[in-house]
C-alpha positions in Angstrom: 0.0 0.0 0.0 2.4 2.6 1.0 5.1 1.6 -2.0 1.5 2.0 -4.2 1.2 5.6 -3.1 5.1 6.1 -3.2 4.7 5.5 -6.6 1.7 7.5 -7.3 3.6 10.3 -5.7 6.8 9.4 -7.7 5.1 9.4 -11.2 3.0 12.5 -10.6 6.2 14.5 -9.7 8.2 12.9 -12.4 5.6 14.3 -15.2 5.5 17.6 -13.3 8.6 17.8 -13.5 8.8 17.1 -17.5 5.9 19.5 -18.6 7.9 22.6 -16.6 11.3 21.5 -18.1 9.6 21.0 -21.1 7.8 24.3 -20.8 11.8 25.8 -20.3 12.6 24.6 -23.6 10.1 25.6 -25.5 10.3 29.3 -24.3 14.6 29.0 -24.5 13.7 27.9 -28.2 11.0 30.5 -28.8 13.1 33.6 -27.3 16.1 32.2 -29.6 14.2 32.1 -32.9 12.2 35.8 -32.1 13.8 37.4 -35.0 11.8 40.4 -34.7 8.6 41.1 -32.8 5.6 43.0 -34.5 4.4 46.3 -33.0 2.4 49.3 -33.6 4.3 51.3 -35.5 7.0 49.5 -36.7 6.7 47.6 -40.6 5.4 44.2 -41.9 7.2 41.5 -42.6 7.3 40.5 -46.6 6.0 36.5 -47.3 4.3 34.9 -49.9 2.1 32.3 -49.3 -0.6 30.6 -51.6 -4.3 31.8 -51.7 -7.4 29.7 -51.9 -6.8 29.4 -55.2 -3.7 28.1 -55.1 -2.2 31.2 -56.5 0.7 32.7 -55.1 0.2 35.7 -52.7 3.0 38.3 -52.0 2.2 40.8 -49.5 4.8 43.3 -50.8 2.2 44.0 -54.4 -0.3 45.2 -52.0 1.9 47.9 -49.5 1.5 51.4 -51.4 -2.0 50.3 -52.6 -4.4 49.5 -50.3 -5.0 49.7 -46.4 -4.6 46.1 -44.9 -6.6 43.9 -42.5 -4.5 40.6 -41.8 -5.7 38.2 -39.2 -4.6 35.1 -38.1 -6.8 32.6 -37.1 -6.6 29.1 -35.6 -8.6 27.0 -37.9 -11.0 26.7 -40.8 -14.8 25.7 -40.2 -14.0 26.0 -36.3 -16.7 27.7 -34.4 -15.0 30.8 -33.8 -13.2 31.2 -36.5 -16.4 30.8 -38.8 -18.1 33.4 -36.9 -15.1 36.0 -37.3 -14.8 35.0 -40.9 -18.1 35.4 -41.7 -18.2 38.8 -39.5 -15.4 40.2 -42.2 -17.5 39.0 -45.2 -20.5 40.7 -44.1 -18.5 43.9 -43.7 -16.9 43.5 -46.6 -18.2 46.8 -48.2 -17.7 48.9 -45.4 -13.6 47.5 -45.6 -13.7 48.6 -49.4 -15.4 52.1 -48.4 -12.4 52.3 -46.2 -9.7 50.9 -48.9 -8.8 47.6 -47.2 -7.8 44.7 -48.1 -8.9 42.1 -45.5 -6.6 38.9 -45.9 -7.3 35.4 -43.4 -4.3 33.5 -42.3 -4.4 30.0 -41.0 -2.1 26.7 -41.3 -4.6 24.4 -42.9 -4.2 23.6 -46.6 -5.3 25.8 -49.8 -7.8 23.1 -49.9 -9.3 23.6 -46.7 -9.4 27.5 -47.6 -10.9 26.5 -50.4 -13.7 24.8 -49.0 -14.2 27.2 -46.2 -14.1 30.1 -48.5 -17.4 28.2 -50.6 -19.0 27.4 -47.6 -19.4 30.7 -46.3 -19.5 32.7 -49.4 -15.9 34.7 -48.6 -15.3 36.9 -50.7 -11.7 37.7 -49.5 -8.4 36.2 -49.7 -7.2 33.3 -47.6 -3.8 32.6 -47.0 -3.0 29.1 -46.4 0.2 29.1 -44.1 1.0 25.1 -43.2 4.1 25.0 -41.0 3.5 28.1 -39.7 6.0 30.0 -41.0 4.5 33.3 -41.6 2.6 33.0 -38.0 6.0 32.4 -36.7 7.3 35.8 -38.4 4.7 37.6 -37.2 5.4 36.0 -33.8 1.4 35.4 -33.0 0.9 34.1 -29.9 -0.9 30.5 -28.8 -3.0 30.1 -26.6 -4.2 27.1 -23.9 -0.2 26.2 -23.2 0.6 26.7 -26.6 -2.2 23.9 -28.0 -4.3 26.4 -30.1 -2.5 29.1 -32.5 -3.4 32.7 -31.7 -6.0 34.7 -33.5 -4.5 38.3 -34.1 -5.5 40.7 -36.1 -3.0 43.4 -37.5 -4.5 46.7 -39.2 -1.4 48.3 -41.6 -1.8 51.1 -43.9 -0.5 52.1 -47.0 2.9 52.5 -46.7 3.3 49.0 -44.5 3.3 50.7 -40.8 1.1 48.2 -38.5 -1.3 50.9 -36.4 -3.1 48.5 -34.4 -3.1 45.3 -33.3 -5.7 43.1 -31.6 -5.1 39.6 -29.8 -8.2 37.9 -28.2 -9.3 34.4 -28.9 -12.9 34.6 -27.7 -13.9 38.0 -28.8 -13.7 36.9 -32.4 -16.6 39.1 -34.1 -14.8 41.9 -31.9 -11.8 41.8 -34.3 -13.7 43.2 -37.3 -14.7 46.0 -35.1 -11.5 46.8 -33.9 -10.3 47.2 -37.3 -13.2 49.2 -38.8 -12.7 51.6 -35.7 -9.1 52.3 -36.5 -9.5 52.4 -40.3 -12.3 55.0 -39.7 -10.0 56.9 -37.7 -7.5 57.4 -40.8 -9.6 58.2 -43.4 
């Protein structure tokens, strides 16, 4: 009986003692590959990633011409993100009123984005972004110990500068707001 416990003890401090080592590793890693973090004010990163359409994207064509609305977002057809995503297509006009480009930016495949986009009738580009990369450059947070990727949205103008940025997972429809508020403001 008491070896049983002993045991129990042993094995429960043994994975403690791997998740917080594990948890120092990850953050060692994560501070080590931070090339750059994104702030207000400072510039976008260039990347070029394939749309919905399997065509290739390249952020860098659209800086000088339009006002952009890039979010990230954790994954197609989720709850969450179909509200948000849908919230952006309704208020698609009011972006174009404003000169914004809204873009989407998740890991699944072009084929996912594809399927999504048909679904719900999106009118705007989505940028499929498997392995991360481009989340990684804009060093988006996760979420839930670093199980569910971030959803961030970054409002840039014209000339590339980022002038707002919002981070909340749960206030997903909120996002759309937020960047209507400050493209408002710039007009």
């Amino acid at each position: 009986m008491k070896i049983g416990k002993y045991l129990a003890l042993t094995g429960t401090i043994m994975m403690f003692l791997i998740l917080y080592f594990s948890f120092i590793v990850k953050s060692q890693i994560l501070k080590a590959t931070d090339m750059r973090k994104i702030e207000v004010g400072g510039t976008i990163p260039a990347f070029t990633l394939d749309d919905q359409n399997g065509n290739r994207f390249d952020i860098s064509s659209f800086i000088g011409k339009k006002n952009l609305v890039i979010y990230f977002y954790p994954k197609d057809d989720s709850p969450g993100c179909t509200k948000e995503a849908c919230y952006f297509r309704d208020q698609f006009e009011v972006f174009n009123s404003v000169d914004a480009m809204i873009i989407g930016i998740s890991g699944q495949s072009v084929k996912s984005h594809k399927k999504f986009a048909e679904k719900h009738r999106l009118s705007y580009t989505l940028l499929s972004d498997e392995g991360n990369k481009v989340r990684k450059l804009f060093n988006v947070p996760t979420n839930f110990f670093g199980i569910l990727p971030g959803r961030v949205t970054y409002i840039i103008d014209k000339n590339g500068k980022v002038l707002y940025i919002f981070n909340s997972q749960v206030q997903s429809t909120q996002h759309v707001d937020e960047a209507l508020r400050i493209l408002k403001q710039i007009r």
